[in-house]
C-alpha positions as CSV (number, residue, x, y, z in Angstrom):
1,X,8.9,40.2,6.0
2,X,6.0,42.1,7.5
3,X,2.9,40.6,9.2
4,X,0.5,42.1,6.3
5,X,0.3,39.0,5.0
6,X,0.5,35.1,5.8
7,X,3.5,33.2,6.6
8,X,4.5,30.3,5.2
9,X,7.2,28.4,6.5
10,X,8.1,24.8,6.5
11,X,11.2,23.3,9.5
12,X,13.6,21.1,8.7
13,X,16.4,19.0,11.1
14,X,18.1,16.1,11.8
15,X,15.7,14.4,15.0
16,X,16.7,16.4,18.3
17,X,17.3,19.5,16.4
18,X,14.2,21.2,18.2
19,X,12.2,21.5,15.1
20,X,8.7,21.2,17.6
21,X,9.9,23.6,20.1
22,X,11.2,25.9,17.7
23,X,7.9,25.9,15.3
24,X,6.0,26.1,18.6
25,X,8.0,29.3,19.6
26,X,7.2,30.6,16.6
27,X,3.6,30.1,16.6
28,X,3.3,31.9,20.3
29,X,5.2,34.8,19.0
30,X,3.0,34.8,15.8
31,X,0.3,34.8,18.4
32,X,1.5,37.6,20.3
33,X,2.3,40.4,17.5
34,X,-0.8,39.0,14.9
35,X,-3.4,38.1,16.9
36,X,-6.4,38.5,14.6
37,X,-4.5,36.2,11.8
38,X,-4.7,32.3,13.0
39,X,-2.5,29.9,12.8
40,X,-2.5,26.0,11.5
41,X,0.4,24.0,12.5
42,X,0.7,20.6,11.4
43,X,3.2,18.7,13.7
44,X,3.6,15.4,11.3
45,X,5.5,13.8,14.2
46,X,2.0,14.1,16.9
47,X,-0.2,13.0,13.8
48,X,1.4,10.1,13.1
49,X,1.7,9.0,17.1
50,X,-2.3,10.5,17.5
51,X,-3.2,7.9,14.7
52,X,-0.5,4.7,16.0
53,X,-3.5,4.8,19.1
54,X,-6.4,4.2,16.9
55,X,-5.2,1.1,16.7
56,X,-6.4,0.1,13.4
57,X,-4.4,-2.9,11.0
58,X,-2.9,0.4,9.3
59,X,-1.8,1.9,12.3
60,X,-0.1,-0.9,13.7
61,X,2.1,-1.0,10.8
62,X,2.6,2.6,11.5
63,X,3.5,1.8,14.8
64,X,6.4,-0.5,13.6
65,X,7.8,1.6,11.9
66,X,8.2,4.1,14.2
67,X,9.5,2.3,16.7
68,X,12.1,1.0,14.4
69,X,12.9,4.8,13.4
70,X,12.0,3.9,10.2
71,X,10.2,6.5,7.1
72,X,6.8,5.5,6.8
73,X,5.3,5.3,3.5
74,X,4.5,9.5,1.7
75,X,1.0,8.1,1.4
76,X,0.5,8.2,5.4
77,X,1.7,12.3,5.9
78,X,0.3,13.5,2.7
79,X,-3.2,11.9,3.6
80,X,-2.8,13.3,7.4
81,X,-1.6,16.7,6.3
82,X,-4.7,17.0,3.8
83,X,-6.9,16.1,6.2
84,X,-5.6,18.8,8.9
85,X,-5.5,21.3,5.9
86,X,-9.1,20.3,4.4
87,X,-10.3,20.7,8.3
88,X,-8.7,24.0,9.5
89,X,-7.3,26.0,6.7
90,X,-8.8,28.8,4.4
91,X,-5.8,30.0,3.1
92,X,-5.8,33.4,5.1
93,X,-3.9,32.0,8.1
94,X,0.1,31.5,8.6
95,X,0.8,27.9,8.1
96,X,3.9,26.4,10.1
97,X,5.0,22.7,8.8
98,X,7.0,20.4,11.2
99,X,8.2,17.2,9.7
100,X,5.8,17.3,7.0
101,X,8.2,16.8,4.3
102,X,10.7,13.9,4.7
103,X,10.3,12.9,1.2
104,X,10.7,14.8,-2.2
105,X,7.1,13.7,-3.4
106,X,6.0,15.3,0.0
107,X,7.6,18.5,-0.6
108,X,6.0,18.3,-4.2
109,X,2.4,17.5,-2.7
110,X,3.1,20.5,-0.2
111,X,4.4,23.1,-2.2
112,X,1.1,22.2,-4.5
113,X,-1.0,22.6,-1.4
114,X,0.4,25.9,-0.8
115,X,0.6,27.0,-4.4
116,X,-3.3,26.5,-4.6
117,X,-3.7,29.0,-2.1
118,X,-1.7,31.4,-3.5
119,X,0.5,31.6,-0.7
120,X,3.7,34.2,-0.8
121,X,7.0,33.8,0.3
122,X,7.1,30.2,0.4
123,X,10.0,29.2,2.8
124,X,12.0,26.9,4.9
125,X,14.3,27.0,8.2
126,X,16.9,24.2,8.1
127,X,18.3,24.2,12.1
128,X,21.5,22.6,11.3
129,X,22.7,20.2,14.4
130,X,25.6,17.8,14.8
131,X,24.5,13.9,15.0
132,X,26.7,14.3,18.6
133,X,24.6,16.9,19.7
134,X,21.2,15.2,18.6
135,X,22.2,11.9,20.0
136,X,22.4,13.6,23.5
137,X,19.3,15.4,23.1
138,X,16.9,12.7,21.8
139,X,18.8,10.0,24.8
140,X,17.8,12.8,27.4
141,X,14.1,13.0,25.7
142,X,13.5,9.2,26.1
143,X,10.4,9.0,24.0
144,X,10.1,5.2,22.8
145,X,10.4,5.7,18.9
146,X,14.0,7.4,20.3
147,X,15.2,4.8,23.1
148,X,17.3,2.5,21.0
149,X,21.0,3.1,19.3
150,X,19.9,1.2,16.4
151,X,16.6,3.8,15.9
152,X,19.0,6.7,16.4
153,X,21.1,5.3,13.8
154,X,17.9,4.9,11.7
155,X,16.9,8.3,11.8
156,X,20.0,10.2,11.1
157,X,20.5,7.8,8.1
158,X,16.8,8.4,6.8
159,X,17.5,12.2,7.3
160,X,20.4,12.3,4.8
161,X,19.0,10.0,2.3
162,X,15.2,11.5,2.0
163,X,14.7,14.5,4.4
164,X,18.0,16.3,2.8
165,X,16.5,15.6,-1.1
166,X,13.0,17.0,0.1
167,X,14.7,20.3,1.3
168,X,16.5,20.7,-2.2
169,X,13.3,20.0,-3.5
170,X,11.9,22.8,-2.3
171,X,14.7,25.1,-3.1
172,X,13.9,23.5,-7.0
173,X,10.1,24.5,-6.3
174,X,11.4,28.1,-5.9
175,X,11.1,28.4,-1.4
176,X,13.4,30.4,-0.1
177,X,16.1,28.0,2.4
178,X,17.5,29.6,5.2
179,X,19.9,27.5,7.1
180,X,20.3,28.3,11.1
181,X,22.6,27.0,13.9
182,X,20.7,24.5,16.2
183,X,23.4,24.3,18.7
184,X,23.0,27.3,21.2
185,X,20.1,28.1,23.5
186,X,16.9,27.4,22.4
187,X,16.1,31.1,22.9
188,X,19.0,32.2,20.7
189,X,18.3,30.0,17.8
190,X,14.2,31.6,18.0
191,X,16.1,35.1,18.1
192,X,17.8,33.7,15.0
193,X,14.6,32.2,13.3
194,X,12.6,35.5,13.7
195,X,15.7,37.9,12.1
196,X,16.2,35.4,9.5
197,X,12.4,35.3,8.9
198,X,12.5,39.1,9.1
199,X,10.3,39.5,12.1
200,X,12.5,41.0,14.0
């Protein structure tokens, strides 16, 4: 794929997989070789801990479920998401999604998002980890929503039964799925992201 026209890619991963760094090192290189185009990046993850601290009844309830490692209600992501996209988007700029879709009613309220922009190419990197691997790599990160077994335990057992669904939802939807190793260097696997992408 060429940089003649707007990207469109949503990440997927079991928690630890590097789905932030990677969509980050995506959007600097996007930066780099398409500077005129922006950018809106929608990290679900920051949203949701950005509105935990306004501290409102709703929030706290947020808050516990986090912490937990729970799935919080689709309501809570599609109305941030819509919020971020009514705020910043046009429909000319490349759109990276992060943890946006961890439900299969997500994916369908983000593939119709995308579809009334017309946007092409509609697709999706899976970064495929072991739970060994993430377990080390969310232990070492030692956020709060991370510390406990019992959340780790949570979250790899949310990602199987919703996050996995969502991605085949979008495959249903007609976006492309490209699946790519999460285990070596975090360089290599953005190497791997931009070939598979066809950027370079």
């Amino acid at each position: 794929m060429s940089l003649d026209k707007p990207l469109t890619v949503a990440f997927f991963g079991i928690s630890g997989s590097g789905k932030g760094t990677q969509s980050a090192l995506l959007e600097d290189y996007l930066k780099e070789q398409d500077p005129e185009r922006g950018i809106v990046r929608p990290e679900m993850g920051s949203l949701l801990r950005a509105y935990v601290h306004t501290g409102s009844p709703l929030a706290k309830h947020i808050e516990g479920i986090l912490a937990a490692g729970g799935l919080v209600p689709s309501f809570m992501p599609i109305h941030l998401l819509t919020k971020v996209m009514d705020e910043s988007f046009d429909g000319t700029q490349h759109v990276i999604l992060d943890g946006t879709c961890r439900r299969p009613d997500q994916s369908r309220a983000v593939d119709d998002m995308m579809r009334l922009w017309n946007r092409p190419e509609l697709q999706a990197i899976v970064l495929v980890l072991s739970k060994e691997s993430a377990r080390e790599r969310l232990q070492a990160r030692g956020r709060y929503d991370d510390a406990t077994e019992e959340a780790l335990n949570s979250r790899f057992a949310w990602y199987e039964e919703h996050v996995v669904p969502s991605v085949e939802k979008l495959r249903e939807l007609g976006w492309t799925i490209h699946e790519v190793d999460g285990e070596p260097t975090i360089e290599e696997i953005h190497q791997n992201i931009l070939r598979t992408l066809s950027l370079a």
